[in-house]
PLY file of the C-alpha trace (Angstrom):
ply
format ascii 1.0
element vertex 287
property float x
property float y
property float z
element edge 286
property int vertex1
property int vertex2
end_header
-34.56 -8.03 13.38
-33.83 -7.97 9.74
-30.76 -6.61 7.71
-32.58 -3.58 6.28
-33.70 -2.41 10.35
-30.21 -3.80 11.57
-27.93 -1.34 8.94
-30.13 1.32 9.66
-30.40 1.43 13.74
-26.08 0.80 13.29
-25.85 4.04 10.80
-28.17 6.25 13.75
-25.73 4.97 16.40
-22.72 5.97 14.00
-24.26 8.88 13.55
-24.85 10.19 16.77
-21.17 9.10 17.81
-20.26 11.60 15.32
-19.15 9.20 12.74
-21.02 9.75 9.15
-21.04 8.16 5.97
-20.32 4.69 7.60
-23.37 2.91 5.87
-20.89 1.00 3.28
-18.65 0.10 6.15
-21.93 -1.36 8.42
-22.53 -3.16 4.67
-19.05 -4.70 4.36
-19.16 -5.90 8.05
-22.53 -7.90 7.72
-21.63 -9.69 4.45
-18.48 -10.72 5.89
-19.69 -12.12 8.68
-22.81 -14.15 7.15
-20.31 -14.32 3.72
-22.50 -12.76 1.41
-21.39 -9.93 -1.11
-22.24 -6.59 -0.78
-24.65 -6.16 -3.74
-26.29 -9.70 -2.63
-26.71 -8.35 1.15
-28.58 -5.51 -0.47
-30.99 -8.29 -1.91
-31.92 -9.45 0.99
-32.96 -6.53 3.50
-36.13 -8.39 4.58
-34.12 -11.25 6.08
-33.97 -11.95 9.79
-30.23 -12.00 11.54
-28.39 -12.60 14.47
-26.72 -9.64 14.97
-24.45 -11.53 18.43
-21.01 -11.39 15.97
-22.06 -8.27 14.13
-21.99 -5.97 17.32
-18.73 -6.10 18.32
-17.58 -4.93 15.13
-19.87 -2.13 14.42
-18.54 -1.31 17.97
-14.75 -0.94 16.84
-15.88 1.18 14.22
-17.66 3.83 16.80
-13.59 4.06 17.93
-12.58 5.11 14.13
-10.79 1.85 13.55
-10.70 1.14 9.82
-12.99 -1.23 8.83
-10.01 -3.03 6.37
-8.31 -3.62 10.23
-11.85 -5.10 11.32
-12.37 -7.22 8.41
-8.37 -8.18 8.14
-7.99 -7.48 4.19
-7.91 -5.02 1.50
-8.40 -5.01 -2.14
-5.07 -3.47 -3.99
-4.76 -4.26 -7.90
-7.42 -7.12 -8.40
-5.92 -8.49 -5.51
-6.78 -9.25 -1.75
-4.38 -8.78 1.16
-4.04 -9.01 4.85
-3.94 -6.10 6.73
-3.92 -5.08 10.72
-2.40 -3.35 13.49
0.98 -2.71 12.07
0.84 -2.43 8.76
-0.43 0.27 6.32
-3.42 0.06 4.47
-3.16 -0.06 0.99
-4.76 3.00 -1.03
-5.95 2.63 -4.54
-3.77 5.57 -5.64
-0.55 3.51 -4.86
-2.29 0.96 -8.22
-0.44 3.80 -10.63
2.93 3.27 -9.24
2.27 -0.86 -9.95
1.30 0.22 -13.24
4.04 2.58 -14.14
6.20 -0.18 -13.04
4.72 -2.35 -15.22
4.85 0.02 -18.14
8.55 0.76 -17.26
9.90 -2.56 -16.85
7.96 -4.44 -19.51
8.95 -2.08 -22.11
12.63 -3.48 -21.85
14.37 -6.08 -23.21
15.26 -8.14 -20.01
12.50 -10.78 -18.78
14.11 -11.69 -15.85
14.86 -8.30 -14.03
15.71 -7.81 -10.48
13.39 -5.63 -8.67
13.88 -4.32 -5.38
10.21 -2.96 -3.28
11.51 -0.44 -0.60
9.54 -0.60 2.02
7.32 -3.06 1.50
4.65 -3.04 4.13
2.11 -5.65 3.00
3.76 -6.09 0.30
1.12 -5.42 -2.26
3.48 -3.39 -4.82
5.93 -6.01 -5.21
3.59 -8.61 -5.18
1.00 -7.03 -7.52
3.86 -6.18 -9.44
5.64 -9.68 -9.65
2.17 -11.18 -10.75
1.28 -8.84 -13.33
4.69 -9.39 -14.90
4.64 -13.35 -14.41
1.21 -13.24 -15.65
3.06 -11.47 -19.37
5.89 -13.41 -19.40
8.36 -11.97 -17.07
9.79 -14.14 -14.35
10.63 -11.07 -12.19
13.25 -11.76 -9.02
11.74 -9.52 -6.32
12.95 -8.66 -3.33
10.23 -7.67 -0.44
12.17 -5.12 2.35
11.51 -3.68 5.36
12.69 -2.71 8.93
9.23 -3.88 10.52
8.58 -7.08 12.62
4.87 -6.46 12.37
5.10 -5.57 8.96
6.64 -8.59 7.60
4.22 -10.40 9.64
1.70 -9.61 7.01
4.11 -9.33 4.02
4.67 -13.46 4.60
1.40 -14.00 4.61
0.66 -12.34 1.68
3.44 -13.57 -0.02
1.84 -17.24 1.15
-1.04 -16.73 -1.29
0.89 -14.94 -4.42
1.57 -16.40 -7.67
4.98 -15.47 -7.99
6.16 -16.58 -4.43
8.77 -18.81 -5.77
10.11 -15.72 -7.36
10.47 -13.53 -4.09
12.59 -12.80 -1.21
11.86 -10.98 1.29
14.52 -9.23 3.55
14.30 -7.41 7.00
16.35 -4.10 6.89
16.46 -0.36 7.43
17.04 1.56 4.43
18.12 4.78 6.48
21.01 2.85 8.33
21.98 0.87 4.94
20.83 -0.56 1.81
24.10 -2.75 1.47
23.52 -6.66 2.06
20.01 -7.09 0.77
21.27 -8.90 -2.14
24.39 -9.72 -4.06
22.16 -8.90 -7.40
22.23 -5.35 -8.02
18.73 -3.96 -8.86
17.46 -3.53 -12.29
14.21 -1.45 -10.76
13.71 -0.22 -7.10
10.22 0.43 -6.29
8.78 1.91 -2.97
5.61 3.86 -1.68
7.85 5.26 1.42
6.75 7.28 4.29
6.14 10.75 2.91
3.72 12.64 4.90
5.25 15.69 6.56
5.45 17.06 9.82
2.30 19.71 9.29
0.24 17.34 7.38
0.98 14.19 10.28
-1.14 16.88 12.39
-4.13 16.67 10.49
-4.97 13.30 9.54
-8.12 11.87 10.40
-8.11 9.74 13.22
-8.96 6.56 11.67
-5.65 6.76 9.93
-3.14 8.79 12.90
-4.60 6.09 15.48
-4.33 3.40 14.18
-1.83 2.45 11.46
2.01 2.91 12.12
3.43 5.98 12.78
6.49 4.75 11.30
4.51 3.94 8.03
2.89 7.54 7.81
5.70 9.83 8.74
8.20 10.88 6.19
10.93 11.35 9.62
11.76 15.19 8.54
9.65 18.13 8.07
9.43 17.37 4.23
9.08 14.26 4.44
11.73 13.92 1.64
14.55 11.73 3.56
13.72 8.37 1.97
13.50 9.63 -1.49
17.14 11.39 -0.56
18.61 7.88 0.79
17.08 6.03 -2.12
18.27 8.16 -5.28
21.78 8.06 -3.46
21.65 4.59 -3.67
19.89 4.26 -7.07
22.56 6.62 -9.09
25.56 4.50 -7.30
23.49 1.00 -7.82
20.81 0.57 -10.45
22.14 -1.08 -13.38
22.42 1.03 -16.77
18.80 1.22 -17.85
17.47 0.58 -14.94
14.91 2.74 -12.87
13.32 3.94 -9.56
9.87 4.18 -9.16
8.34 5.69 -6.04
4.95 7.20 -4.90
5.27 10.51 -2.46
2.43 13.26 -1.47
0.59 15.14 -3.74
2.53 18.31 -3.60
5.83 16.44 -3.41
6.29 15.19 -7.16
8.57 18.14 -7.97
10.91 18.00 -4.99
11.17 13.88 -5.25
12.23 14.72 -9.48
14.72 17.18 -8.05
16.31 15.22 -5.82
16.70 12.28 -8.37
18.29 14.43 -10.75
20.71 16.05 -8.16
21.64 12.57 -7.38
22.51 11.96 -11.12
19.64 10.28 -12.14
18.13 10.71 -15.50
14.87 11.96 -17.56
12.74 12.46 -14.39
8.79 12.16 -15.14
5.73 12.54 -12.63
2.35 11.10 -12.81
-1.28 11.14 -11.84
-3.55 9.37 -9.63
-7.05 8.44 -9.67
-7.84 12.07 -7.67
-5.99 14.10 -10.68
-2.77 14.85 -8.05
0.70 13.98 -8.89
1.35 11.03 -7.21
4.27 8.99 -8.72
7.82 9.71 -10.03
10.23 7.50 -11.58
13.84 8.55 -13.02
16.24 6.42 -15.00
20.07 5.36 -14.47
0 1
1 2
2 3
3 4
4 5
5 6
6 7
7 8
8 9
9 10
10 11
11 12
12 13
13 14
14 15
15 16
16 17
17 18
18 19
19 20
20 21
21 22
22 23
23 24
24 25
25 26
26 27
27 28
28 29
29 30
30 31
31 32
32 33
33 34
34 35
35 36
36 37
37 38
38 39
39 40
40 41
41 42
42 43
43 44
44 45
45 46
46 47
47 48
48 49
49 50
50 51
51 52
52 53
53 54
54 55
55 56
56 57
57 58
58 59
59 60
60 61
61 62
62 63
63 64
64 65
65 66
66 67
67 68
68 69
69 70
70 71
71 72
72 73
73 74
74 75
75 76
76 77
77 78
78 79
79 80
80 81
81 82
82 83
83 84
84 85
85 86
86 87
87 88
88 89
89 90
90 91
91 92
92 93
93 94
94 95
95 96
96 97
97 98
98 99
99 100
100 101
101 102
102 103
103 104
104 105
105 106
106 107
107 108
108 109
109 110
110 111
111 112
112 113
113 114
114 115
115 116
116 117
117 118
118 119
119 120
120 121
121 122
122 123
123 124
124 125
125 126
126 127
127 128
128 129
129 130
130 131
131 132
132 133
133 134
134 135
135 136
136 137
137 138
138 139
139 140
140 141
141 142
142 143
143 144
144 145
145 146
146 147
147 148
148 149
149 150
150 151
151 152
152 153
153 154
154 155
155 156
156 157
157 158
158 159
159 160
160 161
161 162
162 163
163 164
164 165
165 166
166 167
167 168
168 169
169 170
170 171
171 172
172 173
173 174
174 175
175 176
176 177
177 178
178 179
179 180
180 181
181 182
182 183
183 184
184 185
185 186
186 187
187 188
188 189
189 190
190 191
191 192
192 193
193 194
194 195
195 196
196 197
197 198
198 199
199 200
200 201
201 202
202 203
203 204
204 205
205 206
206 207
207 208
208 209
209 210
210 211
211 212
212 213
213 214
214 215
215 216
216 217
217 218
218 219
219 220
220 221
221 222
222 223
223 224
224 225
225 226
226 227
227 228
228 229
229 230
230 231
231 232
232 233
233 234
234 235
235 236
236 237
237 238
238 239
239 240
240 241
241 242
242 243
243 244
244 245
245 246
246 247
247 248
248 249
249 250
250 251
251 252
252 253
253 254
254 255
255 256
256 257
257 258
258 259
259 260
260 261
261 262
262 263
263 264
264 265
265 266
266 267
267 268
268 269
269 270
270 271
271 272
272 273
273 274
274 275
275 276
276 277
277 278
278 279
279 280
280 281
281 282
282 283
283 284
284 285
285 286
């Protein structure tokens, strides 16, 4: 059979399991497995193939998995990363809060700041982060955290293939119980895309997303899906050296609660910003 018949009998069989749009994903799967890119796949549609590793895949996606679990790796700021069962996908969206990081902390004066990435999943905002600031000059110290065996799982192996992996630590802990004890630096920036989503909008996710990656990951553990944001500007106002900032990303609709809460906490000159999609997406306030 060639490629060309191949993507299109997979895309009728996704179809009629009531799974659309999939074409890209059937796409992705064959040039990974005969390690071709996309846009060279697409040259050569007339080509015979064994389809015998091909199936099994296209078979996960009729089950909604995510085709970043199938393949093991997603793209986040220029970068590729290793993703599965356990650990959250990274979104392009999450890019702006790297980049208003960047903006924030290479604006100052110090080129060796201490940055602390709150729930850190894969890692891929601290260590997008610590690369794009080695890569200017600034030998960031960054410290990778989370509460997740699985997650760190990935977050080591991520940090294996990183530039600035002599410049990282990465530390197992629950922020909810205590942020105390990850290091004896105090941070100069905390950065962290949290769990956010609330209890209403954890009902209606698609199932590609509520079956498979972590529940932990997704669910903001209150109805607004605000407690991490509380626990963190607590800890910021108290912690953050003078100058220093917290970054975060949160929901769409959540940008004016998260700038509340940071200034009720002490924090100062609160600002929200944009994602790709237009919707307010990041908020960082100043100690």
């Amino acid at each position: 059979m060639t490629i060309g018949n191949l993507i299109n009998e997979y895309e009728n069989e996704l179809n009629e399991a009531g799974i659309s749009d999939a074409r890209f994903d059937i796409i992705e799967i064959i040039s990974s497995v005969i390690s071709v890119t996309p846009s060279n796949l697409m040259l050569k549609l007339d080509n015979e193939i064994d389809r015998t590793e091909i199936d099994p895949l296209i078979k996960r996606l009729k089950f909604n998995e995510p085709v970043r679990y199938i393949l093991g790796e997603a793209y986040f700021f220029k970068e590729e990363y290793k993703v599965g069962r356990g650990v959250l996908i990274p979104r392009p969206d999450t890019e702006v809060l790297v980049e208003k990081a960047y903006e924030v902390i290479s604006s100052g004066s110090n080129k060796t700041p201490v940055i602390w990435d709150l729930c850190t999943g894969t890692g891929c905002v601290g260590i997008s982060l610590g690369n794009y600031l080695l890569e200017n000059g600034i030998e960031s110290l960054t410290y990778l955290v989370d509460k997740s065996d699985e997650a760190l799982e990935y977050t080591y192996k991520n940090l294996d293939q990183s530039k600035c992996q002599d410049r990282v630590v990465v530390v197992q802990k629950d922020i909810l119980e205590s942020m105390d004890g990850i290091s004896e630096l105090s941070p100069d920036y905390i950065v962290s895309n949290p769990p956010y989503i609330t209890s209403a909008d954890m009902r209606t996710l698609d199932i590609s997303v509520k079956d498979y990656e972590p529940y932990e990951a997704l669910y903001g553990h209150t109805d607004d899906g605000l407690l991490f944001y509380e626990k963190m500007a607590t800890y910021a106002a108290r912690n953050l050296k003078n100058g220093g900032a917290i970054i975060v990303e949160h929901g769409y609709d959540q940008a004016e609660s998260v700038a509340k809460i940071f200034t009720d906490a002490g924090l100062k000159d609160a600002k929200s910003f944009m994602d790709y999609g237009g919707n307010m997406r990041v908020t960082l306030a100043f100690k």
